[in-house]
N, C-alpha and C positions, 0 to 999 in steps of 0.2 A: 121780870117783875122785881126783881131783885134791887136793880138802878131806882124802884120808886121807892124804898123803903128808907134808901142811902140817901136821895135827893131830899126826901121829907127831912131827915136829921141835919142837911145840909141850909137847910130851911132857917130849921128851928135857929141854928147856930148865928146864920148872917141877921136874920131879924133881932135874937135876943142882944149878938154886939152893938147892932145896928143904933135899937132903941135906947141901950144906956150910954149911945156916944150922940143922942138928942139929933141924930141924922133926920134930915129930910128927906133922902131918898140912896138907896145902894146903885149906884153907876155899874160895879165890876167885881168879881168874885174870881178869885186865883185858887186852881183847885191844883193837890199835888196827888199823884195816882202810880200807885207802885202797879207793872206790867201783871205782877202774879195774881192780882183782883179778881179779875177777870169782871172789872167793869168797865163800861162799854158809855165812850162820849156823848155821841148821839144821842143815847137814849137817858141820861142824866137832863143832855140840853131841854128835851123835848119833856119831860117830868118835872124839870125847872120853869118852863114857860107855863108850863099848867099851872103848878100850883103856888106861881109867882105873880098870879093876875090879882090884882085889887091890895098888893104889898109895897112895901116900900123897896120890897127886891123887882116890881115888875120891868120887865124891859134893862134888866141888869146884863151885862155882858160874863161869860164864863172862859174862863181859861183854863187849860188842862198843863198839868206840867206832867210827861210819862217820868219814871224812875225804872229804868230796865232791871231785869232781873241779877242777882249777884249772889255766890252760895258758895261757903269754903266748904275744902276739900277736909276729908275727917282724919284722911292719912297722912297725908305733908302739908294743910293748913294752908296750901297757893287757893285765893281770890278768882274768880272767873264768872264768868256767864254763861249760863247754862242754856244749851238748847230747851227751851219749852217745850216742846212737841215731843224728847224723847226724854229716854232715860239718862241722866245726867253723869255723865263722865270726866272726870277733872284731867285737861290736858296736859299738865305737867309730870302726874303718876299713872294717870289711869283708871284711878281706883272710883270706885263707881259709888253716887251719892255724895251728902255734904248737907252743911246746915245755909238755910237760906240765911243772908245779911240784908240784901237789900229787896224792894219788889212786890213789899203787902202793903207800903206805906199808902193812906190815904187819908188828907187830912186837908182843911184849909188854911193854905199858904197866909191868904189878906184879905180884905174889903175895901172898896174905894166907894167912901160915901159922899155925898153933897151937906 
């Protein structure tokens, strides 16, 4: 339920650019989505087609760009990617945890309008 809340603000965003750039119609929408979301394409695409009918987004194409996850270490400050599924251990010391850098981003990239 979550993807409709995001989709509807992703809405708002493409329509409002949409109409102060006197568009006729949104062709394509570049969406950028960090892994640690835990949002889900599918079901954005399938919340877009809804609530995209009778807009100047209808029948707009959507693109995902993933950003994998990325999270320095707290003890020696080495960059890495962290297993998602466990407890995150920085490969170069060991030491366990680290602050996320990369992986929450979600934002729109562009718009291609007519």
């Amino acid at each position: 339920m979550h993807e409709l809340a995001v989709t509807e603000s992703i809405m708002g965003i493409v329509l409002r650019h949409a109409e102060a750039a006197g568009a006729k119609r949104v062709t394509a929408i570049h969406l950028t989505i960090g892994e640690l979301t835990g949002l889900v394409d599918d079901s954005i695409q399938f919340y877009f087609d809804f609530i995209g009918k009778d807009t100047l987004a209808e029948g707009a194409r959507l693109t995902f760009k993933r950003v994998p996850a990325r999270a320095r270490c707290h003890q020696c400050g080495n960059e890495f990617e962290p297993d998602t599924g466990k407890l995150w251990t920085c490969p170069a010391c060991e030491a366990i945890g680290g602050d996320v850098v990369a992986g929450r981003e979600f934002f729109v990239d562009s718009i291609e309008v007519e």
